[in-house]
DRENMILO-83682 format. One record per residue: x, y, z of N, C-alpha, C in turn. Coordinates in steps of 0.001 Angstrom, whole numbers. Layout:
! residues N
REC        nx        ny        nz       cax       cay       caz        cx        cy        cz
REC         X         Y         Z         X         Y         Z         X         Y         Z
...
***
This chain:
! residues 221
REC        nx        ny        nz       cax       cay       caz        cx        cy        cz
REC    126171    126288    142797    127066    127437    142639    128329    127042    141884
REC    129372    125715    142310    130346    125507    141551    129895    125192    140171
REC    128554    124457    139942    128316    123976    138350    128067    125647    137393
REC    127758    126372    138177    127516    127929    137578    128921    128192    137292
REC    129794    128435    138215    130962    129274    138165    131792    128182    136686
REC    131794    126988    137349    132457    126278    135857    131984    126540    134536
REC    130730    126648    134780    130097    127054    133126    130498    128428    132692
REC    130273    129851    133581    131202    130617    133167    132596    130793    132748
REC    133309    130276    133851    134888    130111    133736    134631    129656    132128
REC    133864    128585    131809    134105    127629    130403    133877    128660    128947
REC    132917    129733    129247    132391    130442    128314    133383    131238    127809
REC    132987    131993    126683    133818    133244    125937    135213    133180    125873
REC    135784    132231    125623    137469    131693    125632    137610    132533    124060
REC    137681    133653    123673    137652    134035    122272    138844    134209    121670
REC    139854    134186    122571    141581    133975    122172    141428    132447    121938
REC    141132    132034    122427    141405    130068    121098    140928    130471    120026
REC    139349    131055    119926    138759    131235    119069    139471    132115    117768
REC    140442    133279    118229    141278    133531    117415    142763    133255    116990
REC    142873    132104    118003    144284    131130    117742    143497    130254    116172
REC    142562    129382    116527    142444    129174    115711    142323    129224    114373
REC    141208    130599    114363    140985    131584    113011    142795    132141    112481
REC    143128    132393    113023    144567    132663    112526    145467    131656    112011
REC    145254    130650    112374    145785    129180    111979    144970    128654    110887
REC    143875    129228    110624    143162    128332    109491    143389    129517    108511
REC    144052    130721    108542    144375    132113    107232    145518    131243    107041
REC    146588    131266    108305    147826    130588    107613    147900    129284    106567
REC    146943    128553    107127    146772    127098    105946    146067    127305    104903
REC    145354    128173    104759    144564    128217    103519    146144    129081    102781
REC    146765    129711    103171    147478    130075    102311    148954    129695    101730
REC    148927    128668    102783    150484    128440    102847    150427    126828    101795
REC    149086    126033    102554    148377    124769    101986    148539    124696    100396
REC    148997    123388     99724    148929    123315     97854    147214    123171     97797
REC    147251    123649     96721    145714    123487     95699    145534    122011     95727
REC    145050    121235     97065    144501    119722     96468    143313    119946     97062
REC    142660    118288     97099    141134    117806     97825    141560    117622     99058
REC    143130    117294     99463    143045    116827    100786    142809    118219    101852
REC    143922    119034    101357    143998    120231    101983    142606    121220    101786
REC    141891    120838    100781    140317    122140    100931    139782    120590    102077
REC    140374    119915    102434    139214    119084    103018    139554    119174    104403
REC    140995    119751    104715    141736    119975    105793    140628    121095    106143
REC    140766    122257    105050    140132    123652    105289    138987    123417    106287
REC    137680    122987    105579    136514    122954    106040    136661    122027    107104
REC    137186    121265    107734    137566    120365    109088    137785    121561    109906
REC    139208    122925    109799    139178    124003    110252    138143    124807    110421
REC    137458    125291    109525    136095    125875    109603    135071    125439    110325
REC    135207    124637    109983    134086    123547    111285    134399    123469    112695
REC    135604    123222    112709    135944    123288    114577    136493    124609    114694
REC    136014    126113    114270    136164    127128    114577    134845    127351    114608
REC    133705    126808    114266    132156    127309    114603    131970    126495    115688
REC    132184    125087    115766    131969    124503    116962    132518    125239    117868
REC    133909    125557    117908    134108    125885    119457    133703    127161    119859
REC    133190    128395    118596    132411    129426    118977    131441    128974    119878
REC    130314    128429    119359    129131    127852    119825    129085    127079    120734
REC    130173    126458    121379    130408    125955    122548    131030    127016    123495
REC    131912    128081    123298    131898    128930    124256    131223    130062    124494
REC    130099    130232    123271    129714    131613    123400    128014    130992    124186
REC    127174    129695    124211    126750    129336    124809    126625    128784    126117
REC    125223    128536    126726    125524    128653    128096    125186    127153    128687
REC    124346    126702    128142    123676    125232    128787    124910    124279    128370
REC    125902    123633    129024    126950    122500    128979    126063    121696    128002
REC    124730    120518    127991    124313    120146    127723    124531    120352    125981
REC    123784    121600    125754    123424    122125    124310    124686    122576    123646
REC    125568    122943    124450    127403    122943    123936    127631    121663    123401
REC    127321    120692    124310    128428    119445    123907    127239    118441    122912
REC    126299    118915    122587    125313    118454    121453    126123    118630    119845
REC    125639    120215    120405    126188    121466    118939    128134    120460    118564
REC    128722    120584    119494    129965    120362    119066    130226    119192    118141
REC    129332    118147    119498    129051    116311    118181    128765    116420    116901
REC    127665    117287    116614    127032    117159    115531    128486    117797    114379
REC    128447    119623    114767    129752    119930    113836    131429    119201    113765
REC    131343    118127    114776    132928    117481    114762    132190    116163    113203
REC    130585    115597    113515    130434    114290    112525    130196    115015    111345
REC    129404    116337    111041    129340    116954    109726    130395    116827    109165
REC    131712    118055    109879    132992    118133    109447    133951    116906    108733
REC    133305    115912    109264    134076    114672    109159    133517    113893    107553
REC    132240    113854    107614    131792    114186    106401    132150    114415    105177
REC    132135    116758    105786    132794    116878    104255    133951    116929    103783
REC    135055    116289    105185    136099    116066    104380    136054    114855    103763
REC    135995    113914    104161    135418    112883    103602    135410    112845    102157
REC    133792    113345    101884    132904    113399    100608    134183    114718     99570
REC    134993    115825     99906    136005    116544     99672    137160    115857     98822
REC    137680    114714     99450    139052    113790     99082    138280    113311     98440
REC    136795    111715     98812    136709    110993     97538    135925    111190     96388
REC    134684    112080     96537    134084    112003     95920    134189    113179     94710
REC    135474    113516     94990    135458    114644     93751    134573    116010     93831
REC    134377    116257     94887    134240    118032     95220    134407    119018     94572
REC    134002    119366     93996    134519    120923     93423    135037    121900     94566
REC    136048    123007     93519    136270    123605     94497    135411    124648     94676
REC    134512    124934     93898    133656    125442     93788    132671    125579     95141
REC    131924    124141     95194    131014    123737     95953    131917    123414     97320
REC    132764    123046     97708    133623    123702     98749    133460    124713     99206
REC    134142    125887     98744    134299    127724     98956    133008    127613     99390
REC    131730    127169     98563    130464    127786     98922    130054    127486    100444
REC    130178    126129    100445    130135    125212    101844    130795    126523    102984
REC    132019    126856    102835    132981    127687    103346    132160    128577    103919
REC    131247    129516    102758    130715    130928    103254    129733    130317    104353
REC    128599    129601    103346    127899    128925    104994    128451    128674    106230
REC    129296    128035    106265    130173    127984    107715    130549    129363    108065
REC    131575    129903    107613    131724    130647    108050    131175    132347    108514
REC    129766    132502    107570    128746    133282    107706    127655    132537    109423
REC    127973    131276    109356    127209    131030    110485    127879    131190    111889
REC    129080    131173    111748    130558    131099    112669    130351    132754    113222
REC    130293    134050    112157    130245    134940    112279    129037    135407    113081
REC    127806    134818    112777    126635    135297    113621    126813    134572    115167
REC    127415    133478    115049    127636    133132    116789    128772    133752    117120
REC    129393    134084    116803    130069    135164    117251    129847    136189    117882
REC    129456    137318    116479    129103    138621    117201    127673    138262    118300
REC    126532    137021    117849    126115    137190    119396    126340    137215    120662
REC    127557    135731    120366    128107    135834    121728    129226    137113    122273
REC    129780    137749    121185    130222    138868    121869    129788    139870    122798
REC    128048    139970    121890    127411    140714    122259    126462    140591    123631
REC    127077    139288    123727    126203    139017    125238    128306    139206    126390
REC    128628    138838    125548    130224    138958    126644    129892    140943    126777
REC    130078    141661    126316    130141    143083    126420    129268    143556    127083
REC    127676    142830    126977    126753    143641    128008    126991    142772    129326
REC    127506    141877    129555    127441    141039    130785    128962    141564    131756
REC    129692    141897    130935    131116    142086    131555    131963    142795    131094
REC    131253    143883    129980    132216    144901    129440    133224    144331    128613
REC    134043    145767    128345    135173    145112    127416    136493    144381    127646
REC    136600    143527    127839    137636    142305    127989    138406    141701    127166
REC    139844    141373    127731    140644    140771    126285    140116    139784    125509
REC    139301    138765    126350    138476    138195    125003    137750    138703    124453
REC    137197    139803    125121    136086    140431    123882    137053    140615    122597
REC    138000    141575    122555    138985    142124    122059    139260    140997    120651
REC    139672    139692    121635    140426    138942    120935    139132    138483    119838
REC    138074    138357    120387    137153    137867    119444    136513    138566    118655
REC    136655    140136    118833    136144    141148    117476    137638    140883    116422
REC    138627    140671    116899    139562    140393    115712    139140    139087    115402
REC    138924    137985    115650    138730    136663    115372    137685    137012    114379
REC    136411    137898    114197    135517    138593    113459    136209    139252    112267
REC    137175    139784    112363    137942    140471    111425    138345    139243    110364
REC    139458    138418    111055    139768    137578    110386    138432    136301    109225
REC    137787    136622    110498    136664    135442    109593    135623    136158    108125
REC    135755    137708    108651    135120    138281    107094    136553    138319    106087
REC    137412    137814    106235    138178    138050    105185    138406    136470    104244
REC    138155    135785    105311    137705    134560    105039    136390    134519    104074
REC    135488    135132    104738    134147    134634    103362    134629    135347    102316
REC    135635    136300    102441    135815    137442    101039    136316    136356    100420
REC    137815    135387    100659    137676    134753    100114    137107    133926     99446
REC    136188    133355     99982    135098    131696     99465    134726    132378     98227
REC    134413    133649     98802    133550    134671     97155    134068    134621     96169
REC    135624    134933     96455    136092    135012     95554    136355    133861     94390
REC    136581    132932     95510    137117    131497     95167    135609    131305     94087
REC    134944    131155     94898    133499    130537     93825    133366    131411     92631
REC    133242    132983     92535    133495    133620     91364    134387    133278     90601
REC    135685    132901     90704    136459    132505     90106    136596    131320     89225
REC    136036    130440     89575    135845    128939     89282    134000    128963     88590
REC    133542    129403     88723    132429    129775     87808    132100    130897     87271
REC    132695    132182     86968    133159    132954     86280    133337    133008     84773
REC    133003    133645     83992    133669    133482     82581    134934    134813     82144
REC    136053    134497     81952    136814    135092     81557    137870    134828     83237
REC    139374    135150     82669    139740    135256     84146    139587    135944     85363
REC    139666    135753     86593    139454    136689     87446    140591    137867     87527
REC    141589    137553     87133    142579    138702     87491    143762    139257     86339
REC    144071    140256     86580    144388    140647     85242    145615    139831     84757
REC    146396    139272     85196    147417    138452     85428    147326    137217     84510
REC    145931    136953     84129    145661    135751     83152    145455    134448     84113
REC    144783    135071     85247    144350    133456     85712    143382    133287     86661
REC    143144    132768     87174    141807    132917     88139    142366    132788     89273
REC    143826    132248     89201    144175    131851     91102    143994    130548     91637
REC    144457    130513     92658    144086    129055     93713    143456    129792     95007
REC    143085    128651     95449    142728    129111     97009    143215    130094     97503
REC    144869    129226     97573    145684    129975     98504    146143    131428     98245
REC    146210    131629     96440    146079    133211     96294    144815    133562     96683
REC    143537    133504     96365    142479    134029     97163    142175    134595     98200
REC    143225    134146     99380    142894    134459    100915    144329    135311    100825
REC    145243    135619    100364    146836    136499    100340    145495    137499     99935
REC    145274    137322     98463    144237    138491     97889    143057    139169     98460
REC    142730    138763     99329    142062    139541    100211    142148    140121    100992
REC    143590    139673    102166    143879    139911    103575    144257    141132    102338
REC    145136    141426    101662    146145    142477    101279    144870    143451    101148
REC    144210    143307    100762    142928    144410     99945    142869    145039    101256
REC    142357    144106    101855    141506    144905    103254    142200    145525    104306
REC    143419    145188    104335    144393    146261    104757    145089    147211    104231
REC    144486    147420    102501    145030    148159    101983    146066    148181    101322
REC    147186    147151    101877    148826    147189    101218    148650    147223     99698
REC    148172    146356     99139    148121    146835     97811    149325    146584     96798
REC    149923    145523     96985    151017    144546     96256    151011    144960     94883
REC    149876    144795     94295    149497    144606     92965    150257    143560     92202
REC    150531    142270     92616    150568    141555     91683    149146    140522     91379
REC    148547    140912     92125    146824    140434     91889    145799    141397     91826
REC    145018    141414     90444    144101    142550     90170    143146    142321     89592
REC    141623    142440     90171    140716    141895     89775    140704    142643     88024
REC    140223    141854     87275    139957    141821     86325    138642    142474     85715
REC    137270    141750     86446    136331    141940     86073    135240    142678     86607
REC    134368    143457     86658    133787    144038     87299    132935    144003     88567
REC    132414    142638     88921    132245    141826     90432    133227    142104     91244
REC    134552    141625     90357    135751    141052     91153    136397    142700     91732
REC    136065    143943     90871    136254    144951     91472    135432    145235     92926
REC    134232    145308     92312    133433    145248     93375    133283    144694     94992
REC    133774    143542     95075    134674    142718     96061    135621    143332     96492
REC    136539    143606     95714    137638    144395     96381    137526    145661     96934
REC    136686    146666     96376    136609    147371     96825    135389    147240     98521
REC    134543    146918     98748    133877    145945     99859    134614    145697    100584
REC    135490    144858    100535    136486    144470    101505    137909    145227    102094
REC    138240    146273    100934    138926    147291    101435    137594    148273    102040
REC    136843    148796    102153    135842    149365    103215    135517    148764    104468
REC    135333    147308    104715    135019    147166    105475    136233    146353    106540
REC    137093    146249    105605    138093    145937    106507    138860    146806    107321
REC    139165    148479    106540    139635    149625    106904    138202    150500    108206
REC    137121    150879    107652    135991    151116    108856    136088    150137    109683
REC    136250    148600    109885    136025    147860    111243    137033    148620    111909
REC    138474    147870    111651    139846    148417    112432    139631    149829    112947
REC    139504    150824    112227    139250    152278    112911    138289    152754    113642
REC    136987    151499    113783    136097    152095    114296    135977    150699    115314
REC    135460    149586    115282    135054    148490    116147    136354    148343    117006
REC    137824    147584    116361    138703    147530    117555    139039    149073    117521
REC    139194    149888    117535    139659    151002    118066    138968    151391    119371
REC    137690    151109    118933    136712    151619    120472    136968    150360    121340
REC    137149    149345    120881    136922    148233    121931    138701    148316    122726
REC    139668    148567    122209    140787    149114    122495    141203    150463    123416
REC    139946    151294    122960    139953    152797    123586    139429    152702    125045
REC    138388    151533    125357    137315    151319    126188    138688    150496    127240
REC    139065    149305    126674    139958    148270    127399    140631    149303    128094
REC    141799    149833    127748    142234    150823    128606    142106    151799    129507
REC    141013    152180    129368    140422    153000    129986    139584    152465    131298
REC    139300    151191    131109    138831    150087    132087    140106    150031    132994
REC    141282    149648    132273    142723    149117    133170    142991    150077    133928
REC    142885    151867    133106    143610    152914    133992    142639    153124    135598
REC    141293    152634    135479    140410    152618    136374    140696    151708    137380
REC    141290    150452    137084    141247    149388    137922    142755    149583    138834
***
């Protein structure tokens, strides 16, 4: 019974999960354009899927497997990132994989937190941690279009860095709409417009209900 209750207590922690994700938007954007810092990145990316997959799973055992393996990968590609001359290219791409895989343990494990125990601030915290992480692959997209692309990506005359990449997206998908970054080319529209849809439908529709529900739980309790 106590080895049960600890393994629950241990599960669905999805506020780290979005401490973290929020800490790895701030560095990708705040971070200079080097190898050390995209190598910082994917170290972040990596111990934001590990610790999904360690809390959204249930066997201790198969947690603390999954975690070894993504702490020696991670280690890896920063590694192979700093010396071996990485593109940033082949980086970003690395990126979407991670973070497209980050996203499916996610919403599973959400989806087992919501039918097991309803809607809860970690649920909460971890459909935004979801938010944050598709704005993340918008980036990688972008990033890799950009860097293998012909012509610039933005009308501005340049393709960008990283760290504009991930400003250039969060802004899209909330709409603000700065305009000192403007896709250029017709993909790069395409993207933007994608990510202003699906960033504007999640917020009004996924946390709104999961927000509408939370409360409505509290006024009950």
């Amino acid at each position: 019974m106590r080895i049960r209750l600890a393994q629950e207590e241990a599960s669905f922690r999805y506020g780290l999960v979005l401490l973290l994700t929020l800490i790895a938007v701030v560095f990708f954007i705040v971070a200079p354009d080097r190898p050390a810092s995209h190598a910082i990145g994917l170290l972040l990316t990596t111990s934001i899927l590990a610790v999904v997959v360690v809390t959204g799973r249930g066997a201790a055992a198969v947690r603390g497997w999954v975690a070894a393996a993504a702490a020696v990968a991670a280690i890896g590609v920063a590694v192979a990132t700093i010396f071996a001359d990485v593109s940033t290219a082949v980086g970003a791409g690395l990126g979407i994989v991670l973070v497209v895989g980050t996203l499916y343990e996610l919403v599973g494990g959400l989806s087992r937190l919501l039918r097991g125990r309803g809607v809860t601030l970690q649920g909460v915290a971890g459909a935004l941690a979801v938010y944050l992480l598709v704005g993340l692959a918008f980036a990688s997209v972008v990033t890799v279009s950009a860097r293998i692309g012909h012509g610039d990506y933005f009308q501005q005359g340049t393709d960008g860095t990283q760290s504009q990449h991930v400003y250039y997206v969060f802004t899209t998908m909330t709409t603000t709409g700065y305009g000192d970054l403007t896709p250029a080319q017709p993909f790069g529209r395409a993207v933007s417009v994608l990510a202003m849809l699906i960033g504007q439908i999640y917020l009004v529709t996924v946390i709104a209900l999961l927000i509408g529900n939370l409360r409505r739980r509290a006024d009950t309790t």
